[in-house]
N, C-alpha and C positions, 0 to 999 in steps of 0.2 A: 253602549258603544264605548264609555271609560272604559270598563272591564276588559275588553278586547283589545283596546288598543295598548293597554298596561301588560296583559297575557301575552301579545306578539310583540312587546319591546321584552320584556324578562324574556322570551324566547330566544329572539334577535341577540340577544348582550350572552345567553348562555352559548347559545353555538360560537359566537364568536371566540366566549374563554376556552370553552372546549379544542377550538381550531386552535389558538397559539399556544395551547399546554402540547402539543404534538411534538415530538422530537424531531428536528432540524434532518436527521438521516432515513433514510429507505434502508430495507435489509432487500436484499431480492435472493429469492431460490432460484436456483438452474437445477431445472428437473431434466433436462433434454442431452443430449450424448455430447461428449467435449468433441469439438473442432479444433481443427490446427488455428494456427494464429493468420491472422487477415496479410493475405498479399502486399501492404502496406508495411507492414512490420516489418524494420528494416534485421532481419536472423542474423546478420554479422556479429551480435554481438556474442553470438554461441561460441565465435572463436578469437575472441579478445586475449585469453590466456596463449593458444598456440599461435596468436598473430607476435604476440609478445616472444615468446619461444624463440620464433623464426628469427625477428630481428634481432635476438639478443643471440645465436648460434647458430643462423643459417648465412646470414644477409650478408655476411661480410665475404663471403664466395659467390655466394645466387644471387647475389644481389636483392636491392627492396621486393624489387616487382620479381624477382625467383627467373629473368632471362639468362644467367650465368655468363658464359664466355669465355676470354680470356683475361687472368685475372692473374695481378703479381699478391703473392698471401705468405706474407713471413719469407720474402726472398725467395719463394721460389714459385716458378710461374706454373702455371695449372689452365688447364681447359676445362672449366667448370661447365655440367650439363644443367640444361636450358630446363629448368620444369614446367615449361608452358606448352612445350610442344615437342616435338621428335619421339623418341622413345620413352620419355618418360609417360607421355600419358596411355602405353604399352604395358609398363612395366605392373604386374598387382601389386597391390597394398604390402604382402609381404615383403616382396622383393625392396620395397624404399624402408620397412621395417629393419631388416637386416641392413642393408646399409648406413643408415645409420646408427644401428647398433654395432656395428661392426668395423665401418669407417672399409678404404681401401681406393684403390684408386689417387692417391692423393687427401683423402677424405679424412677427417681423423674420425676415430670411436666416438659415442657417446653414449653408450653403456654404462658408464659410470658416473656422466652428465646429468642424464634425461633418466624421467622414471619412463616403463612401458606406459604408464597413458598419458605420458607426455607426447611421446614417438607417435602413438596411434592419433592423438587429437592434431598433432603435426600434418600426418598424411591425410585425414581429411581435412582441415585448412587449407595446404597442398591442389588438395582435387578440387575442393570448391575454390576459392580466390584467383589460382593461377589456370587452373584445369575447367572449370565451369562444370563440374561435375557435382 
């Protein structure tokens, strides 16, 4: 009955060192197809660069929230359009592409501002924030 009882304590004491020699971390495989990220996840942060953009080259015409109006900008008064609603959420991609690479209207260029994937990550910040698109 010694025997046994000395055999399942050396047992007992070995599983136990065995157990704390384990490394503190899991590795885990994902064998299975990538999913989009959980409804939870706030994707805002996809346009923290063109949210940046806008307020540093749009906002001071379109204002924060992109409603425009009428707006006095270097002395001279302007009717800034609304990007939330009217024609703008009419207008395609290209079309606010070229404007503001082109400026007009009151509008200045920013062709020489903005790179092209500035403009583009612009217009969709644009659709999504102001446009819900």
């Amino acid at each position: 009955m010694r025997a046994f009882t000395y055999t399942l304590l050396i047992v007992a004491i070995s599983l136990f060192a065995l157990a704390c020699s384990k490394p503190d971390t899991v590795t885990v495989t994902h064998n299975g197809p990538v999913t989009s990220p959980s409804p939870d996840i706030d994707i805002r942060d996809q346009f923290a660069s063109a949210r940046d953009t806008f307020k540093k080259n749009c906002s001071k015409c379109h204002g924060e929230d992109g409603t425009g109006g009428l707006k006095t900008v270097d002395g001279k008064k302007l009717k800034v359009p609304n990007l939330r609603e009217g024609h703008a959420l009419h207008h395609p991609d290209d079309d606010f592409i070229k404007q503001i690479t082109k400026g007009g209207d009151g509008m200045p260029a920013f062709k020489d501002k903005l790179t092209p994937q500035q403009m583009t990550d612009l217009v969709k910040f644009i659709r999504h924030d102001f446009q819900g698109k």
